[in-house]
C-alpha positions as CSV (number, residue, x, y, z in Angstrom):
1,X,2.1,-179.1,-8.1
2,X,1.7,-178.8,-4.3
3,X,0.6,-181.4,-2.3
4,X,-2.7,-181.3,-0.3
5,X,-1.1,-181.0,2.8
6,X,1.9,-178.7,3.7
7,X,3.7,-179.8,6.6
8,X,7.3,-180.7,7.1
9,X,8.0,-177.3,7.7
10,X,6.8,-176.2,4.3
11,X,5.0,-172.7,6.6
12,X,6.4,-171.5,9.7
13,X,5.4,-168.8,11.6
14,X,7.1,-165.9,12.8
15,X,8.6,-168.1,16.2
16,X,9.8,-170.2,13.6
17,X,7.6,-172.9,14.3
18,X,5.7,-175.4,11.8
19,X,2.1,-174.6,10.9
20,X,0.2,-177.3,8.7
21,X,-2.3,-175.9,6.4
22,X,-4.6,-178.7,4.2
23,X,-6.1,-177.6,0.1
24,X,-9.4,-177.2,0.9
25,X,-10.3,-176.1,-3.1
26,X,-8.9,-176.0,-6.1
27,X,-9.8,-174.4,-9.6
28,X,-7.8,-174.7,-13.1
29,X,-6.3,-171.4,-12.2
30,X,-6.1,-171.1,-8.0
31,X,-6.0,-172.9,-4.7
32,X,-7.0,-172.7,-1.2
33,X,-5.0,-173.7,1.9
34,X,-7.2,-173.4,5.5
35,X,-4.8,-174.2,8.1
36,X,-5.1,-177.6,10.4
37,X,-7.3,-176.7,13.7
38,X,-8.2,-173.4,12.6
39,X,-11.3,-171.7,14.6
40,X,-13.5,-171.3,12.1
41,X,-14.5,-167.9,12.9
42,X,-11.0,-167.0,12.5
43,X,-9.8,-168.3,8.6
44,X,-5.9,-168.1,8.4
45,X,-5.4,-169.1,4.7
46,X,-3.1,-169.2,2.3
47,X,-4.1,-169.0,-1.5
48,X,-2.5,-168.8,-4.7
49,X,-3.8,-167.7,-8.0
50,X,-2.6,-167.1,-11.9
51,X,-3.7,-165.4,-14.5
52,X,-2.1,-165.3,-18.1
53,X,-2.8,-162.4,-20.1
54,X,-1.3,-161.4,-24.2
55,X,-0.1,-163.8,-26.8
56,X,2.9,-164.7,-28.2
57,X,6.1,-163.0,-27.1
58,X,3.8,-160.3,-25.3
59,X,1.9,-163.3,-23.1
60,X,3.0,-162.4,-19.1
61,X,1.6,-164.6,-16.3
62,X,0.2,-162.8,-13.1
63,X,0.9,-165.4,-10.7
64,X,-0.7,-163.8,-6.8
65,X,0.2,-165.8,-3.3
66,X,-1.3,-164.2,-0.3
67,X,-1.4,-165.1,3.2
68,X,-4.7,-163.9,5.4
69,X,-5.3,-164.5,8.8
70,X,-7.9,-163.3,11.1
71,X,-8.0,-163.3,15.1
72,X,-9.2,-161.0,18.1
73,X,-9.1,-157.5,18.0
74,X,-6.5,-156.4,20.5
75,X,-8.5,-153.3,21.7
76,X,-11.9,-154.4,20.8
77,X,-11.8,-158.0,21.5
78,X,-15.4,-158.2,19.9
79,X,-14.5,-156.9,16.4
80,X,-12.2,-159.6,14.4
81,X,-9.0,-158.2,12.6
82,X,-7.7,-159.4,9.8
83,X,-4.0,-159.0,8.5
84,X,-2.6,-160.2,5.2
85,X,0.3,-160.2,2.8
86,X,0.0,-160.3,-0.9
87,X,3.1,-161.5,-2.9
88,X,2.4,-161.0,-6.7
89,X,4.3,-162.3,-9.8
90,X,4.5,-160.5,-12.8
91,X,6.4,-162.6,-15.5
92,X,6.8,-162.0,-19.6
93,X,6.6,-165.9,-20.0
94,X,6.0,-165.6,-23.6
95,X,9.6,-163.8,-24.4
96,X,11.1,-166.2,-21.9
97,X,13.5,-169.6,-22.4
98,X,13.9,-170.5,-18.9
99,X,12.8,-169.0,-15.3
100,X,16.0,-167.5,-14.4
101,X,14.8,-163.7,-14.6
102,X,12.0,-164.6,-12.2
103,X,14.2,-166.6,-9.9
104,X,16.7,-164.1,-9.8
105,X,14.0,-161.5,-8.6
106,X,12.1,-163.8,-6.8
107,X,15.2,-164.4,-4.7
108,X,16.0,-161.1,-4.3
109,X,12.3,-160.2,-3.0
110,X,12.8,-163.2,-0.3
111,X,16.3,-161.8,0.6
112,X,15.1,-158.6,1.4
113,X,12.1,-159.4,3.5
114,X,14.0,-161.9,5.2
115,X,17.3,-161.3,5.8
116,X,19.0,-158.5,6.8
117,X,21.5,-158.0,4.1
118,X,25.2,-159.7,5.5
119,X,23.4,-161.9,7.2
120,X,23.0,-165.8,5.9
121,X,20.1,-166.5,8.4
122,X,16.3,-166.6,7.2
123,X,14.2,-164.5,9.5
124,X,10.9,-165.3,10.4
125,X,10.1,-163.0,13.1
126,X,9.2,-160.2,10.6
127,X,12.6,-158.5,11.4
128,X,13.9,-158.4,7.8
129,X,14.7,-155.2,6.4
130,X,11.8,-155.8,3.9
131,X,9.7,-157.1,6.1
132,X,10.0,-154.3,8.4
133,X,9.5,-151.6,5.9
134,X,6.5,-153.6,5.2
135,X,4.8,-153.6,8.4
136,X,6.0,-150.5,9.8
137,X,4.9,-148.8,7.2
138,X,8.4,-146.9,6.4
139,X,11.2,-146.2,3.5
């Protein structure tokens, strides 16, 4: 389980820099992180849901992680924007022994967005090859 306060590092932002978010609720089946100082009329949160579906070897777990913040418009400075980025789990726990399958993709999903393939170092500038596809819009 997470603690109630991630700091140490735990979310950076895309200079590479700490950002402390604090659980501000929490339900059998998700959470909600608001980050530390935000302006109220602009949320940056991070939550985290699951959802387990089937029975027996056909159960799966839809696990969901997104990250949504909101600030000034950049042309419209009146009108709020809001960006966010949805990572979604899709795992057939009930024909599973262990979590390597999802580890393995899970890895390979984090590679990709932030890495940029030879590369050992962990981008956080959005510069990934993923990550660019991503918010570029591209293939």
């Amino acid at each position: 389980m997470l603690s109630n306060t991630l700091v140490t590092n735990e979310v950076k932002n895309a200079a590479g820099a700490e950002e402390e978010f604090e659980r501000s609720s929490m339900t059998d089946h998700a959470t909600e992180f608001i980050r530390v100082g935000e302006t109220p009329s602009y949320p940056h949160r991070i939550l985290i849901s699951h959802q387990e579906i089937g029975s027996g070897i056909t159960r799966r777990r839809r696990s969901m992680l997104k990250v949504k913040k909101t600030v000034a418009g950049q042309i419209d400075t009146t009108q709020p924007m809001t960006c966010s980025y949805t990572q979604v789990a899709d795992i057939p726990v009930g024909n599973m022994t262990s979590m390597a399958l999802a580890n393995d993709v899970c890895a390979n999903m984090m590679s990709f967005t932030a890495s940029l393939g030879a590369s050992t170092t962990i981008l956080y500038d959005g510069t990934g090859n993923g990550a660019k596809t991503l918010s570029a819009g591209t293939l």
